[in-house]
N, C-alpha and C positions, 0 to 999 in steps of 0.2 A: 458516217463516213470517216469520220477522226478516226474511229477505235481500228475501221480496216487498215488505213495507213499505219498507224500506230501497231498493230502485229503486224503487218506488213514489214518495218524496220527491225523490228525484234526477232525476225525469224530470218535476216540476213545472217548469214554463217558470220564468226567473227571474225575467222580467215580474211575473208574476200571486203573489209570493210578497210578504208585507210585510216592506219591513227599516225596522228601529228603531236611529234615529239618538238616542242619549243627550244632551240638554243638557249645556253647557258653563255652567260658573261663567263672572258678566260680569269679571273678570278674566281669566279665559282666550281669551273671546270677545275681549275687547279685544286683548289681545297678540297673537293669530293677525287679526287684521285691520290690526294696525300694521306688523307683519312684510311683511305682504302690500302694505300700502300703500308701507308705507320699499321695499319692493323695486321698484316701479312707479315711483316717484321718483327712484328712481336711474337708472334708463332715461333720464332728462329727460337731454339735452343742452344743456349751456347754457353757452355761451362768456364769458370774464372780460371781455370789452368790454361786454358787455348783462347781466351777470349780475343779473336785480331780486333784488328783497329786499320782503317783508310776511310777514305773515299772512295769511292765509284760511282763512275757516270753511266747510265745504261740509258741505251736509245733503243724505239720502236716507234711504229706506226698504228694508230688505231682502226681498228680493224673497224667493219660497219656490224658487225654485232656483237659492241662496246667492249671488248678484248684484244689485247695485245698482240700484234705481230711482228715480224722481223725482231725480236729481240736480240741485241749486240751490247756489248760492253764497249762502248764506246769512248773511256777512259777509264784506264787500269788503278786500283787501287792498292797495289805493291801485294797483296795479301788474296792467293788462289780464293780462302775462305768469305772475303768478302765480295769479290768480285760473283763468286756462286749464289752464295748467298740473293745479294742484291740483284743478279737475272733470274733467280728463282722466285722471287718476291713479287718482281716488275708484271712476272710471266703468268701470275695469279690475280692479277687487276679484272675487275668484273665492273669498274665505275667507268669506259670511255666513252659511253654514250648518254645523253647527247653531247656533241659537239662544240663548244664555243662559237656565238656567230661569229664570220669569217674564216671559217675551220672546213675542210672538206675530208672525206674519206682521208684515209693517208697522211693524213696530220702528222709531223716528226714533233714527236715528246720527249724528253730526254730529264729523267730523273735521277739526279743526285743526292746518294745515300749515303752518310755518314755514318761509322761504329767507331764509336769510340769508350773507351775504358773509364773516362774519368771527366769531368766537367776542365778542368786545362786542357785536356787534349781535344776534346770538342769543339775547344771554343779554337784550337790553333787547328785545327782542320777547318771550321768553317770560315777564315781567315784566307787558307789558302785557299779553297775552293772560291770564293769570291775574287780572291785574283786572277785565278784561271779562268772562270767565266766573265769577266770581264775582258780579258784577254780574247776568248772563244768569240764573242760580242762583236769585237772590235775586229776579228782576220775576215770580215766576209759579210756584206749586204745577206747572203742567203742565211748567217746564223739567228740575223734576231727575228726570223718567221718561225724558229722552234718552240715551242712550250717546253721554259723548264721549269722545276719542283726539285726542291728537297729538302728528305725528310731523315731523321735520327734512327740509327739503328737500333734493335733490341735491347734494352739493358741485359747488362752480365747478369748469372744466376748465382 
């Protein structure tokens, strides 16, 4: 009788079976989306004669099968190149599922990426990005239900 039930289960299509994907603590979700992001960044080529330098803030929603949508530059980073750069990055995330618990579809994420030239200039971007999210923080009970991250841009070549 075992062995019937037992092919019995093994010959349920795997379509038609539910699998239960366990939430991620939003620490964990964060790291596994920066990871994913820093590796996508690194792909950037970008040559020491053109190399910009900003911040940008790019926001999206996660989508239910773990990729990016509505991708927006949601703070400008003075520099067309990194702003492209950084929604082309954002737009190749394959790490958004599962979800953080507490997280539902449509999750607003909002990744903040840094290019900078030179370890001074890193560290006075990441200075002022700290004071803008902070600021971001503090205009709106709705901002701190966002997930933000961020992560360093490519080194120059």
């Amino acid at each position: 009788m075992s062995v019937a039930v037992t092919a019995s289960l093994l010959a349920t299509p795997l379509a038609s079976q539910e699998i239960v994907v366990s939430p991620t603590s939003p620490s964990e979700f964060v790291d596994n989306v920066q990871k994913d992001l820093d590796r996508h960044l690194r792909q950037i080529r970008v040559s020491p004669q053109s190399a910009p330098s900003g911040a940008a803030s790019v926001r999206f929603t996660a989508g239910v099968d773990g990729r990016p949508e509505n991708v927006t530059i949601y703070r400008k980073s003075g520099s067309s190149q990194v702003d492209r750069a950084s929604r082309r990055a954002v737009s190749r995330l394959t790490s958004l599922s599962p979800l953080p618990r507490g997280s539902a579809n449509g999750q607003l994420i909002q990744a903040n990426i840094i290019f900078a030239n030179n370890e001074k200039q890193a560290e006075r971007l990441s200075r002022q990005l700290a004071r803008e999210e902070s600021r971001r923080l503090a205009s709106s009970p709705a901002e701190r239900s966002v997930l933000a991250l961020t992560v360093g841009g490519p080194p120059v070549s």
